[in-house]
N, C-alpha and C positions, 0 to 999 in steps of 0.2 A: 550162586553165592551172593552177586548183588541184591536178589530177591528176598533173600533171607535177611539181609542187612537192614533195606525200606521195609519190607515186614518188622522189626523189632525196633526200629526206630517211630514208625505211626503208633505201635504197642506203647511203648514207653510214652509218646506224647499227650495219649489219648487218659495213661493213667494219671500223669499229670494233673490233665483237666479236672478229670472226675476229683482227685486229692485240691486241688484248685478250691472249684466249686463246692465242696462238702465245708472246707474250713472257712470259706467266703457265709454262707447261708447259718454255721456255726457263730460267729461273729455277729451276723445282723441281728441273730436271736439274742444273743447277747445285748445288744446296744438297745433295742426295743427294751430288753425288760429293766435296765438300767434307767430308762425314762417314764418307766410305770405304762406303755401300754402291753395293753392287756390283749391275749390277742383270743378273738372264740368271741371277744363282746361286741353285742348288735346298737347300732344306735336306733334310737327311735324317733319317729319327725310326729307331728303332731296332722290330726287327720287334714285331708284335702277333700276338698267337695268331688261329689261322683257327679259326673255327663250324662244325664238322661239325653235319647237322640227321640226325636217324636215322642213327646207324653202326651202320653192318651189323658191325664188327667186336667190338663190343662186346656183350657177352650179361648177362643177369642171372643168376648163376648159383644163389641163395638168398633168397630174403624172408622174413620173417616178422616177424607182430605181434601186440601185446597189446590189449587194448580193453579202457578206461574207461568206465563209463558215467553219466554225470551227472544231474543240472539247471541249466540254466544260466541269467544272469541277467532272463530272461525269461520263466522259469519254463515252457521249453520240456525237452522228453526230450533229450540229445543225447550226442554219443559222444567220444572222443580215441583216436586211436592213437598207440604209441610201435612205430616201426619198425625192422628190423635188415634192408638190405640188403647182396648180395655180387657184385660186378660183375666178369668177369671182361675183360681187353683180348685178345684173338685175334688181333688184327691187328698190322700194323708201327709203328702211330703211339703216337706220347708224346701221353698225351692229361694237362692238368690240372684241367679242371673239367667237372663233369655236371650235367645237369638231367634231372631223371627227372623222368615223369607217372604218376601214382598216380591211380587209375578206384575207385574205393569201387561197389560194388554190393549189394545185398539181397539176401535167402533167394531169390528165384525168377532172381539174376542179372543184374537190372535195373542199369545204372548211375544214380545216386542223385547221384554228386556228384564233380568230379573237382578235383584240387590239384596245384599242382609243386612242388617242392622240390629246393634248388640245395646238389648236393655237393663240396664241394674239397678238393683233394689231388690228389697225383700218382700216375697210373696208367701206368706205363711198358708197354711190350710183352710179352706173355708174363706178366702178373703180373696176380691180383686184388688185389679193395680191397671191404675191409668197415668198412661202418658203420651203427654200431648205437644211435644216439642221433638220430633222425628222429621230432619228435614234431609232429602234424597233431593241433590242438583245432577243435574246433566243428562237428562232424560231423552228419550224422542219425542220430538213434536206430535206423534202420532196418538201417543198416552192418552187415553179416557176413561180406564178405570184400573180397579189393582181388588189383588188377593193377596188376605195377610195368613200366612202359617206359623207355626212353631214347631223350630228348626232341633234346637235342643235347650236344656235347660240345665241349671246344676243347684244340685240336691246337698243340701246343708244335713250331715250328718249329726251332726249335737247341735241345734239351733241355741239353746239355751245356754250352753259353753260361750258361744260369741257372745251372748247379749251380757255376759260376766265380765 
C-alpha cells in the first residue's frame, strides 16, 4: 500500500514537471517573438584571414644580423641580436602577417635556443618585404649564427575588399 502511494505521488510530480516545462518553453517562444527575434536566422561576420602553417610559396630571401654582447641582470654572459630579414611571395596569395622561427646555434652548429617573432605588413604576390628592425634580447653568450624559417603566414582572402 505505501508503495503504491510513492508510486503515484513521483507519477503526479513528474507530470507536473513535464506540464511545468511545456508552458514555461511556450511562454519564451512567445516573449522572443514579441521582440521581433527571429529564430532559424544565421548571422553572418565578415571573412577572417586563413593560417597557412609552412608556405611553400614563400621563401626567405636575405637575413642578416648584428650581435650585442652583454651582461645581464644576473650577472650572466648573454647576447641580443638586431635582425634584417627579406621575404620574398612566389606564389598567388595575398599574404598579411608572418611569423618566422629563428633557431640561434653556436660555433659547432648546435642549436642553443630558438624564438619567433611576428611580422606584419602586406606581402602581395610577386613582391618582397623587408624588414629590418627585428631585435631578439637575452640570448646565450654562446650564439654565432641563426636560421630564419617561416613558421606560418595568413592569407588575406579578398585583398582588394580591405584596400576599400
Amino acid at each position: 500500500m505505501f508503495r503504491r502511494q510513492i508510486f503515484q505521488a513521483v507519477t503526479f510530480i513528474l507530470i507536473g514537471i513535464v506540464i511545468f516545462l511545456l508552458l514555461r518553453g511556450r511562454n519564451t517562444e512567445r516573449e522572443w517573438e514579441a521582440q521581433n527575434i527571429r529564430l532559424g536566422e544565421v548571422a553572418t561576420e565578415s571573412s577572417s584571414p586563413v593560417r597557412a602553417i609552412l608556405p611553400r610559396d614563400l621563401e626567405i630571401v636575405e637575413t642578416d644580423a648584428s650581435w650585442t654582447r652583454y651582461i645581464d641582470e644576473d650577472e650572466n654572459n648573454a647576447a641580443a641580436a638586431r635582425h634584417s630579414v627579406t621575404v620574398r611571395n612566389n606564389g598567388g596569395g595575398f599574404y598579411v602577417g608572418l611569423w618566422l622561427r629563428l633557431e640561434y646555434v653556436n660555433e659547432n652548429g648546435t642549436p642553443v635556443d630558438n624564438r619567433t617573432h611576428e611580422i606584419s605588413g602586406e606581402l602581395p604576390p610577386g613582391s618582397t618585404l623587408r624588414v629590418d628592425d627585428i631585435t631578439i634580447d637575452g640570448l646565450p653568450d654562446t650564439v654565432s649564427d641563426f636560421h630564419a624559417d617561416i613558421l606560418s603566414a595568413d592569407m588575406e582572402l579578398y585583398p582588394e575588399a580591405s584596400q576599400n
